[in-house]
C-alpha positions in Angstrom: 94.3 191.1 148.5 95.9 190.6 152.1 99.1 188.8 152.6 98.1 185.9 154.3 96.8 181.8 153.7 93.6 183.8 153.0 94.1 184.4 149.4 95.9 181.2 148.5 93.4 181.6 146.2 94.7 184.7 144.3 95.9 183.0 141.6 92.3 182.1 140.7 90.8 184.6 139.4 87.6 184.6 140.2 87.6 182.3 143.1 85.7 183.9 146.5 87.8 183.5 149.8 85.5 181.2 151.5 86.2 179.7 154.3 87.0 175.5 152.7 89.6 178.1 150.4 91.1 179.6 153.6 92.1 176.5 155.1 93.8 174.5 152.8 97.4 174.3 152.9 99.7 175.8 150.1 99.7 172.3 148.2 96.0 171.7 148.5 95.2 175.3 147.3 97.6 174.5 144.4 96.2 171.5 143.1 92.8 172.7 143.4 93.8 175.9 141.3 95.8 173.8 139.0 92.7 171.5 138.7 90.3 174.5 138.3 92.3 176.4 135.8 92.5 173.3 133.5 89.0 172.3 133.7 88.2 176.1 132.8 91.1 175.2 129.7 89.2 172.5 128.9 85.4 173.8 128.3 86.9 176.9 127.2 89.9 176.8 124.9 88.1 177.3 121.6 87.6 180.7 122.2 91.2 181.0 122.4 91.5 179.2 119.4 89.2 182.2 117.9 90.8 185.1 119.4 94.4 183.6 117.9 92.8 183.5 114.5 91.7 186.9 114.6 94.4 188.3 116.2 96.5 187.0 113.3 94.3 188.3 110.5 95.7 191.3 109.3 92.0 191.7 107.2 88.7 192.6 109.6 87.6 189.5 110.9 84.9 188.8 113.7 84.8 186.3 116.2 81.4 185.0 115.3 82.3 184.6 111.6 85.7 183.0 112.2 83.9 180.7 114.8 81.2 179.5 112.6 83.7 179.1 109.5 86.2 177.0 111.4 83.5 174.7 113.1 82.3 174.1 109.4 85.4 173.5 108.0 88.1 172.1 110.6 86.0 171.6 113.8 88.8 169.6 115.1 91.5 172.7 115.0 88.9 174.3 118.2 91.0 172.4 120.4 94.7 172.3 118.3 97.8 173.1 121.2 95.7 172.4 124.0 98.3 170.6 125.6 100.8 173.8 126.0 98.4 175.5 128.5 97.7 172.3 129.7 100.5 171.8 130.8 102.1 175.7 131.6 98.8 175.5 134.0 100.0 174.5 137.0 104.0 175.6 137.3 102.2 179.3 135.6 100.0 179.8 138.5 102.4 178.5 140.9 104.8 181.4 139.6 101.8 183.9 140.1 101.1 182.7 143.7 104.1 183.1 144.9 105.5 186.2 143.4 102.4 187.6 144.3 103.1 186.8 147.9 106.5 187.9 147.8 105.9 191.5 146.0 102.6 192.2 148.4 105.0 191.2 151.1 107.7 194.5 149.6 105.3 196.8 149.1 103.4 196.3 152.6 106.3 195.9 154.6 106.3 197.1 157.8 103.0 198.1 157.9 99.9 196.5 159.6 96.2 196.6 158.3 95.0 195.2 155.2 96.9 195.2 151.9 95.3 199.0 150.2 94.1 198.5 146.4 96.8 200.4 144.7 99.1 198.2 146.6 97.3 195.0 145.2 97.5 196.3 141.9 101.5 196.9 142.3 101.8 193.6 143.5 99.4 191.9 140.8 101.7 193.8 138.2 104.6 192.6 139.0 103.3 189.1 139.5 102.0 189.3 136.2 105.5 190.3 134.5 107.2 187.8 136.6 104.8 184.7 135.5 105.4 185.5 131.7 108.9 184.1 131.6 107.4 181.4 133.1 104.4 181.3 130.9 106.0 182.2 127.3 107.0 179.1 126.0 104.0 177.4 126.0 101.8 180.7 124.7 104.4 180.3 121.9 104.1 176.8 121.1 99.8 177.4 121.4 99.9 180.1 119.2 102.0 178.1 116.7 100.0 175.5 117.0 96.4 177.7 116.8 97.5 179.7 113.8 95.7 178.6 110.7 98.3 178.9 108.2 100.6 176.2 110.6 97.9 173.3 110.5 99.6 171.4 108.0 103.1 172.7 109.3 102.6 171.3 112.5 101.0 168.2 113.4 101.6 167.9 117.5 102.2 169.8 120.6 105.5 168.4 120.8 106.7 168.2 117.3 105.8 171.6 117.2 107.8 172.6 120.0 111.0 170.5 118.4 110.7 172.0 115.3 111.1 175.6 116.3 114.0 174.5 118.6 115.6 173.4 115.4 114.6 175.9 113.3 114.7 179.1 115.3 116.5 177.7 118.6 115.4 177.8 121.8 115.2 181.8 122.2 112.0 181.4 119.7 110.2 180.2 122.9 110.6 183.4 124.5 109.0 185.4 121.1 106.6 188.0 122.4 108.0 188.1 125.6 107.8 191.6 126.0 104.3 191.9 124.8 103.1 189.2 126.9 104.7 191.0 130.2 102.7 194.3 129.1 99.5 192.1 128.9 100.1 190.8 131.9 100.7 193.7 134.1 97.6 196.1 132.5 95.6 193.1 133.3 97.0 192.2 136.4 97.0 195.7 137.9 93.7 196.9 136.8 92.1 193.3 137.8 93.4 193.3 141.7 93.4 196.7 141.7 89.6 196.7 140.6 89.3 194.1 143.2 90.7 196.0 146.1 89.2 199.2 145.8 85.6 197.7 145.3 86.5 195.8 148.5 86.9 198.5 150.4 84.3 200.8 148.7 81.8 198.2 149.3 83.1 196.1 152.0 81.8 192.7 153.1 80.3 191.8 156.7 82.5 190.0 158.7 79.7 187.0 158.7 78.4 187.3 154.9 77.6 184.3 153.9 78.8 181.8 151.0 76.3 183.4 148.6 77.1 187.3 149.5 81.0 186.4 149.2 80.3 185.0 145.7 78.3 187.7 144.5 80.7 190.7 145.8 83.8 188.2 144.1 82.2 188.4 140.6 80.6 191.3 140.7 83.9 193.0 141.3 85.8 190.6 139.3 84.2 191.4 136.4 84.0 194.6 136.3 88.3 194.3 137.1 88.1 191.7 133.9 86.7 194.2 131.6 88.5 196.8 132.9 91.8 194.9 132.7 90.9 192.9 129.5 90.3 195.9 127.0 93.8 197.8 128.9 95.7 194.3 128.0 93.8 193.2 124.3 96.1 195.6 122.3 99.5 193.9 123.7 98.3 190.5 123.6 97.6 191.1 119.8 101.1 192.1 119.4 102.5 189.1 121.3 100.0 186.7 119.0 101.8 188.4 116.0 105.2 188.1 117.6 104.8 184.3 118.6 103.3 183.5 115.3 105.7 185.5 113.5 108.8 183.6 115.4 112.1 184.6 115.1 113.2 185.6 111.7 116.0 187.6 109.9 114.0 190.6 108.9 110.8 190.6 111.6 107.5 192.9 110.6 107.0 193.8 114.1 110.3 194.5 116.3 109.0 195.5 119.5 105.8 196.3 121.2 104.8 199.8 120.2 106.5 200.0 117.0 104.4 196.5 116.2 101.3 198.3 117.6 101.9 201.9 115.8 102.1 200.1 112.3 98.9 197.3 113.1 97.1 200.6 113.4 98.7 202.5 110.6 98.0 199.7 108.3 95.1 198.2 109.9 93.2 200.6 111.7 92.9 201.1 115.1 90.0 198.6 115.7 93.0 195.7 114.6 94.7 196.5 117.8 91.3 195.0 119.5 90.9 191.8 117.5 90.3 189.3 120.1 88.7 190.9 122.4 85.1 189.6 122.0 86.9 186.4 122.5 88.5 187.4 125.7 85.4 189.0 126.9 83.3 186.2 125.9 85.6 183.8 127.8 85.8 186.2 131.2 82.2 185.2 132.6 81.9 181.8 131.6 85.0 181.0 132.4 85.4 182.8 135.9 82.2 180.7 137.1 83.4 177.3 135.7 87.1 178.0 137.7 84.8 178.8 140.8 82.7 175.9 140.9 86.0 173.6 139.9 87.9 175.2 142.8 84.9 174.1 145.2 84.5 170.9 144.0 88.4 169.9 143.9 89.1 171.4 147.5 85.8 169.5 148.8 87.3 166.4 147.7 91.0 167.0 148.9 90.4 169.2 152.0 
């Protein structure tokens, strides 16, 4: 990704620069993302309701079992917390814009020509670790509210977020911090990184048009999703844990490798990849729907 108004669309993932996405100003770019990434939320969220579930499990469970079970029984817990990443959207992304600018700005500075993969994946990474502070309250307060064994514990987003504020304090917010900073830099470095080298391995003409942009976008953006989505699948199970775990006297998992060593020493090793047909299954759908939202949002405001 180059430093420059260009990507103001980094912080969608799948989004092509084209050229309506090149000239919008900071703000514009921002609400369309914002706009995009909650419509994607929106279509999309009970798969994250499914991967939370499994994750959780500490029995083998598959996403097309638990999916079928909790439409028949509790349809109306696919969309439970979907207010937290409503709401983290926007001031989430925001975080990832700009400390992606800032860190691509460190570790190209001084020198001219296009940003190098490796260098997009440094960058990525550390925009990544720097978004999950931002980010970890409300994947707390989602997981809380996802976790099956919470439905009659919590009722709302918001009285769910009071009640661990009284009943762990407000540290329990930042539960599976550490986790969540791992997923985010395997993911975030792998993904860009992905991105960059395909871009110059393949590289686009200087006059491709809309539908060539698009297809070099996804094509490389999904192979840097599954690449950086089954690195990432192992910590975010541990952060689920964590989060839904919350902050207790004697916690089962401490940290993130010890909590990964003993999910696969009492689990199996496949436990450390619950979720991830979830994840996967929400990648291409999902990367489309954000494209099309982006287009549409920055047609009406540009």
């Amino acid at each position: 990704q180059q430093a420059s108004s260009k990507n103001n669309t980094h912080y969608i993932s799948s989004c092509p620069s084209t050229k309506m996405a090149q000239d919008l100003p900071f703000y514009k770019t921002l609400i369309a993302g914002g706009g995009a990434g909650v419509t994607e939320i929106l279509i999309m969220y009970p798969t994250d309701v499914i991967k939370t579930r499994t994750q959780i499990s500490t029995t083998r469970v598959g996403f097309f079992s638990t999916f079928s079970q909790t439409v028949r029984t509790e349809p109306g817990a696919l969309y439970r917390g979907i207010l937290a990443p409503v709401f983290g959207e926007t001031p989430k992304r925001a975080t990832k814009f700009a400390a992606n600018e800032f860190y691509k700005s460190v570790v190209h500075k001084g020198v001219d020509g296009p940003l190098p993969g490796y260098k997009a994946a440094m960058a990525g990474s550390m925009a990544g670790m720097t978004e999950a502070f931002v980010n970890c309250p409300f994947e707390a307060v989602k997981v809380r509210m996802q976790a099956k064994e919470d439905v009659a514990k919590y009722s709302t987003t918001g009285q769910c977020a009071r009640a661990m504020v009284r009943q762990e304090g407000l540290l329990s917010f930042y539960s599976g911090l550490t986790p969540l900073m791992w997923r985010n830099l395997s993911w975030n470095g792998l993904y860009f990184g992905c991105i960059g080298y395909i871009r110059q391995l393949i590289p686009l003409e200087e006059n491709a048009s809309h539908q060539k942009q698009l297809g070099h976008k996804f094509i490389s953006g999904a192979i840097g999703g599954i690449l950086g989505t089954t690195a990432a699948t192992p910590f975010d199970c541990v952060k689920t844990r964590m989060q839904n775990e919350g902050l207790t006297k004697t916690p089962k998992y401490r940290s993130v490798f010890q909590s990964l060593a003993l999910i696969i020493r009492e689990e199996g090793f496949t436990a450390a990849y619950r979720g991830y047909t979830a994840r996967i299954i929400r990648l291409g759908p999902g990367g489309g729907i954000m494209i099309v939202a982006f287009d549409t949002i920055a047609s009406w405001i540009s």
